[in-house]
N, C-alpha and C positions, 0 to 999 in steps of 0.2 A: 500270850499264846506263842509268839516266836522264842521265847526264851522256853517255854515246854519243847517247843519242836529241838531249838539245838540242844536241850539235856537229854532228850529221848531220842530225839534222830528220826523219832516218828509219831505223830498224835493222830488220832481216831476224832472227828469231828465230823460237823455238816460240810458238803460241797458249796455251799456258798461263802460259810467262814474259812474252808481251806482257800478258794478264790481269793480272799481280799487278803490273805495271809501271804500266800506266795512271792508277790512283786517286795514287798515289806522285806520279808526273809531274805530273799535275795540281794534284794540291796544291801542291807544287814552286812551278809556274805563280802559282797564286794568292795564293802569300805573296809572291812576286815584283810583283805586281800594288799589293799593297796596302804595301811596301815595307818589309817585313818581313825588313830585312838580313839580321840574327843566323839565322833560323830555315832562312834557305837555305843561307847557308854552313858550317851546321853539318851539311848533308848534300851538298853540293859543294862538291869542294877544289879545282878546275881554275881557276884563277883569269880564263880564254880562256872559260870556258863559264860561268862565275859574272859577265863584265863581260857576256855576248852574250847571257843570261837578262834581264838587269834591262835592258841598254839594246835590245835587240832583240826578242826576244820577248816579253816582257810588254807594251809599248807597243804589238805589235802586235793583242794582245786584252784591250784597256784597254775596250770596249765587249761585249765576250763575254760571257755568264754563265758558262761552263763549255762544257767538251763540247770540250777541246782536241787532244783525241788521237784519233784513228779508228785500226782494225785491220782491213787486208786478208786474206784467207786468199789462199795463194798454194799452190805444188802441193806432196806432199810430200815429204820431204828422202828420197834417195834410199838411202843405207845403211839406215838402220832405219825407213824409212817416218813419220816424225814429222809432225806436221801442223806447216807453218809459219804463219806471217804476216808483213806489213809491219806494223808499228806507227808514225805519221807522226804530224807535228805537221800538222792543217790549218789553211790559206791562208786 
């Protein structure tokens, strides 16, 4: 799921899977940041999302401290009523 999120930048999911995704992601992020090869690749295999983490993303919150991921509630899913979210990378 975090490898969808950093190839899309944004995935549509339930509010409890965006929950247990975010701390993940972000950390993800911030080993990226501090250039912590091994520790990323040992949890991304996409080599398209492991080159666009380290040269794209993380340079673009090289001045961040945190707080990379925001969660919209959106409406909910209509079979079984599930509460959604957008989970995004912010700008």
């Amino acid at each position: 799921m975090a490898t969808s999120l950093f190839k899309h930048e944004r995935i549509e999911t339930t509010i409890a899977k965006a929950k247990e995704l975010r701390p993940y992601a972000e950390k993800l992020i911030t080993n990226a940041k501090k250039g912590e090869h091994f520790m990323v690749r040992r949890q991304i295999h996409d080599k398209v999302v492991y080159k666009k983490l380290f040269e794209v993303i993380a340079p673009r919150y090289a001045q961040r401290p945190g707080g990379y991921t925001r969660i919209l509630k959106i409406a909910p899913r209509i079979g079984d009523n599930a509460k959604l979210g957008l989970i995004m990378l912010v700008s």
